[in-house]
N, C-alpha and C positions, 0 to 999 in steps of 0.2 A: 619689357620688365626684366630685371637684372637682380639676383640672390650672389650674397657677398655673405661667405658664414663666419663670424670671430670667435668659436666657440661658443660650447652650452648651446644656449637658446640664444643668440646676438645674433641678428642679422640685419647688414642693410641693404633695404629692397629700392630699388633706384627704376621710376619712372618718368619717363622723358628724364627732365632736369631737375625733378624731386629726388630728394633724399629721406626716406622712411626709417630709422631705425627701432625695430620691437626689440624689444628689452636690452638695455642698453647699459649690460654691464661689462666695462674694460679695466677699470682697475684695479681689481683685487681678480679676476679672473686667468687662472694660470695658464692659458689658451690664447689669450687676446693679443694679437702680433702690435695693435696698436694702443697707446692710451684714451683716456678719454678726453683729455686735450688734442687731441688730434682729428676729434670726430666731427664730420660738419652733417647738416642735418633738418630738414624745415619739417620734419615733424617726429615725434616721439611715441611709439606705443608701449602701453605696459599690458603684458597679459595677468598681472596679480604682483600681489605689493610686495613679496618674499626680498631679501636683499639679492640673492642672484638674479633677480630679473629688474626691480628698480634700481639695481645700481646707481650710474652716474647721472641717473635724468637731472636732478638740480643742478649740477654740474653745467654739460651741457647746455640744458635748458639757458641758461643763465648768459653764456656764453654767447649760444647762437641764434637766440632768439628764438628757438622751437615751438611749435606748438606741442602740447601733450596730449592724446588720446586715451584716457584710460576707462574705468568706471569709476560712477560718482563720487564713491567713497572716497578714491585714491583720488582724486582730480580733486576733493576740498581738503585732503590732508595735504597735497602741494600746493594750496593756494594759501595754507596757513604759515607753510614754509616761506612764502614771497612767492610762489611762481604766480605769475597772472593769465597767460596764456594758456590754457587748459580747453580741453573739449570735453564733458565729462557723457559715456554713453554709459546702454547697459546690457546683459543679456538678448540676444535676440533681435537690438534695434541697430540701425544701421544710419551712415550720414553718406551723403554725396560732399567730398572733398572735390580741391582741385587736381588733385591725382587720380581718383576712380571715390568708389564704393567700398566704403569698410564696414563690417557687418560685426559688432560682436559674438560669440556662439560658447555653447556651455565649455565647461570645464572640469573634471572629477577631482580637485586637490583643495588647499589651503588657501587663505590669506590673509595675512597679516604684516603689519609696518613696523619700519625697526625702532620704532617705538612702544611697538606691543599694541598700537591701536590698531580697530577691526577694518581689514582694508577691501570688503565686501566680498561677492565671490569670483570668484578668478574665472579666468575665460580663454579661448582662443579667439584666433582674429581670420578674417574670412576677406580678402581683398579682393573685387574685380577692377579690373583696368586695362585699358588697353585689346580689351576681347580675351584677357587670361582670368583666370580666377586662381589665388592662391590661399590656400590654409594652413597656417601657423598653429599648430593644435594647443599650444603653450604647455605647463606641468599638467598633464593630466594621467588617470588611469583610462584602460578603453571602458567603454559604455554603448549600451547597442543606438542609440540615436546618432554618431556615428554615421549611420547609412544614411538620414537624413539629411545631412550634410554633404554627403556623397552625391544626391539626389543634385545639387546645386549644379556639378560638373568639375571636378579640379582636375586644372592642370598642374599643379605641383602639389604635394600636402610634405608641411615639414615636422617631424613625429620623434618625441621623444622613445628611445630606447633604454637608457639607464640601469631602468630597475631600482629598485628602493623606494625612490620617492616618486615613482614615476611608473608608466607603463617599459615592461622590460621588452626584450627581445621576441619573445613569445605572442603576449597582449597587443605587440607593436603589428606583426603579420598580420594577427587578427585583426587590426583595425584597418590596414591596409584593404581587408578583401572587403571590409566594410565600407570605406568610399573609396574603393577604386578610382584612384586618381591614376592620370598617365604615369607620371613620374611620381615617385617617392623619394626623399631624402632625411636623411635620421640626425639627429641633435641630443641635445642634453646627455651625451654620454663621454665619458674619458676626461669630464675636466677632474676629477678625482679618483684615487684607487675606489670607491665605493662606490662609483657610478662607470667602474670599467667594463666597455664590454669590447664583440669582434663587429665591428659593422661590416664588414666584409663579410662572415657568413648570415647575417641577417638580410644584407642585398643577396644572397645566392640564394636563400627560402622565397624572398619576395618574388625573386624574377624564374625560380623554379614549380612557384605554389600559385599565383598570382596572372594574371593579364599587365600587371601594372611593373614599369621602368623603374628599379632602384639604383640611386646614384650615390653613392660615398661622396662625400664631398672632404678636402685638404684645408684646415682653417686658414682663410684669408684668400679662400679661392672664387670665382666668381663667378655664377652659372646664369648661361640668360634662357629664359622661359622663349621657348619655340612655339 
């Protein structure tokens, strides 16, 4: 398993010869080293319909044939778009792809489409594969269930720090001790002055406060799960 971060919350997660990418915004995102004509791709997640994180799925989609993973809501407002290929899940439930196991899991933020339609509730994404388990915690604030997701076993959790609209720096350690996963990696911060923070001293708390590995990751950098 292979983490490729484009900023924000964009990453693609490459198993064997799959290509995953959860939220898949490059073109309006001031971080993203690539476009989204450039993205290749056999499936698509969304953790919530907000435009930073649905970005260029039809795009894409369109393009390269992807499947979409998201929840129902958002999986029949891209089917009215044209998309056909769509998997639609939801809280809590989980499908056996050809990749691994993607489980959906709660989420404490928003959703809605850039359309103003109700785009159901937002979620993070929980992948096993390959004997790793990864969690994408998507926009959320911390919430103590949290540990029961920890309860699962992660080897990576990738955790918004931001603040604002988001779990900040603070909220973020705590969630850290709450599923101690080996590694920790921080997201959704610096694509704006408003979501600026120091990740570097937030990995120095984690790995001073914590049992658990913090790793800064450089956008467009690629880390493979041990």
């Amino acid at each position: 398993m292979k983490l490729t971060w484009y900023g924000h919350s964009t990453w693609q997660v490459t198993i064997g010869e799959v290509g995953i990418v959860i939220d898949p915004f490059f073109n309006h995102n001031p971080l993203a080293p690539i476009k989204a004509e450039e993205v290749e791709a056999q499936y698509l997640v969304l953790t919530h319909g907000h435009g930073d994180h649905l970005g260029d799925t039809a795009l894409i989609a369109r393009r390269t044939d992807a499947t979409v993973i998201a929840n129902a809501e958002i999986c029949g407002w891209l089917q009215r778009q044209g998309l056909e290929r769509v998997h639609p899940q939801h809280l809590g439930g989980g499908f056996h792809y050809p990749f691994g196991y993607l489980k959906l899991t709660i989420a404490v933020h928003g959703s809605s489409l850039p359309d103003g339609s109700y785009g159901g509730m937002p979620a993070g994404v929980l992948i096993s594969a390959e004997g790793k388990k990864l969690y994408h915690a998507g926009d959320t604030g911390l919430f103590a269930s949290m540990a029961l997701i920890g309860e699962e076993g992660l080897d990576v959790a990738l955790l918004p720090i931001g603040d604002n609209y988001t779990m900040g720096p603070e909220d973020a350690l705590r969630a850290v001790k709450l599923l101690r996963p080996k590694v920790a990696i921080p997201m959704h911060y610096g694509t704006w002055d408003l979501i600026a923070q120091d990740p570097h001293a937030w990995a120095e708390r984690v790995r001073r406060e914590t049992d658990t590995q913090p790793y800064v990751m450089q956008v467009g950098e690629t880390y493979t799960v041990l």
